[in-house]
matplotlib code that plots the C-alpha trace (Angstrom):
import matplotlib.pyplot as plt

x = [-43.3, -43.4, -44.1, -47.5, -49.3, -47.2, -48.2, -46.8, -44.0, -45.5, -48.0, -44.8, -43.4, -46.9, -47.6, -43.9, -44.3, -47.0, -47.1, -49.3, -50.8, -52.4, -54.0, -57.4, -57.6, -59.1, -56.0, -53.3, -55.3, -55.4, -51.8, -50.9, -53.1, -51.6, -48.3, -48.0, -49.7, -46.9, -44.4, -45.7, -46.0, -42.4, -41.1, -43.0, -41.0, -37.2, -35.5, -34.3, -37.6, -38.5, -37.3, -34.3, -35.8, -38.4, -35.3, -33.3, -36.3, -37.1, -33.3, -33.1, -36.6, -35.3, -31.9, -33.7, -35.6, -32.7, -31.1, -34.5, -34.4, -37.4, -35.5, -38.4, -41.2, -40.7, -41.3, -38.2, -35.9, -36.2, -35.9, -32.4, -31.5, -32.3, -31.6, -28.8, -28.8, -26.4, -23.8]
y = [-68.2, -71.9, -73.5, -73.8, -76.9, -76.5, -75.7, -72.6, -71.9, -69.7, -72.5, -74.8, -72.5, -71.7, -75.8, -76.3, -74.1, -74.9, -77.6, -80.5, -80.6, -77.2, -78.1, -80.2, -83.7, -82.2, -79.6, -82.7, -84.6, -82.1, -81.4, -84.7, -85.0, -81.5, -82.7, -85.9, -84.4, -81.8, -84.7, -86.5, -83.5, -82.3, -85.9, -85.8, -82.5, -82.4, -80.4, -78.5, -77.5, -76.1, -72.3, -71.9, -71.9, -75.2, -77.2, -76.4, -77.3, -80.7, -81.6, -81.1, -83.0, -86.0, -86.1, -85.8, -88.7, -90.5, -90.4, -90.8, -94.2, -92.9, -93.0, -91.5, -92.9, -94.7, -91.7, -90.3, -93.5, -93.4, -89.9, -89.9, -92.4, -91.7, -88.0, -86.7, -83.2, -84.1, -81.4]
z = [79.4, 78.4, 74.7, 73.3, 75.1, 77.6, 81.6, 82.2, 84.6, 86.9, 87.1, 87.7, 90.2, 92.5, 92.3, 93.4, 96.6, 97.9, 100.3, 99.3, 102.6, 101.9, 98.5, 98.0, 96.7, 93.8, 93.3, 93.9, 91.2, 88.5, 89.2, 88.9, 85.6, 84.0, 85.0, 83.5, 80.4, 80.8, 80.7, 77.2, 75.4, 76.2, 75.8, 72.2, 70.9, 70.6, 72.3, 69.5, 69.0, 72.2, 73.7, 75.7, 79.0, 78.3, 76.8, 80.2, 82.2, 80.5, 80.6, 84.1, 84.9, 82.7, 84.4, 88.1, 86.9, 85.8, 89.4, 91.3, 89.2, 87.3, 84.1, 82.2, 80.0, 77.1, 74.8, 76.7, 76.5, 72.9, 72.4, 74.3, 72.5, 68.8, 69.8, 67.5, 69.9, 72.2, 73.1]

ax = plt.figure().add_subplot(projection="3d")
ax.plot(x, y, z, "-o")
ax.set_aspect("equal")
plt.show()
């Protein structure tokens, strides 16, 4: 189960799985669209916020980003860095 506003992780999972050369143009598209949507709301909430299993998930997206050299949007930049939830 994800947050409200949020794409759901079975969603996540199915999207993750299947290869892209078996989906339309029309599926990659509105992948890419409900994932980057995915992205700003999550970046907009803090994380203490969020349930156990969303926190986890967009803690582990922004850190994969942070090695891929895709540190993250702006909206994420200044949430880790005004974010006082740091363990």
């Amino acid at each position: 189960m994800s947050d409200a506003h949020r794409k759901d992780f079975s969603t996540k999972a199915k999207e993750e799985i299947t290869p892209d050369s078996s989906k339309s143009t029309l599926d990659r598209t509105k992948e890419s669209i409900t994932n980057f949507a995915d992205k700003i709301v999550g970046g907009a909430q803090s994380d203490h916020h969020k349930g156990n299993t969303q926190e986890v998930f967009d803690k582990t997206r922004r850190e994969k980003d942070h090695q891929e050299g895709n540190s993250g949007s702006l909206l994420d930049k200044t949430k880790d860095t005004l974010s006082t939830d740091r363990h």
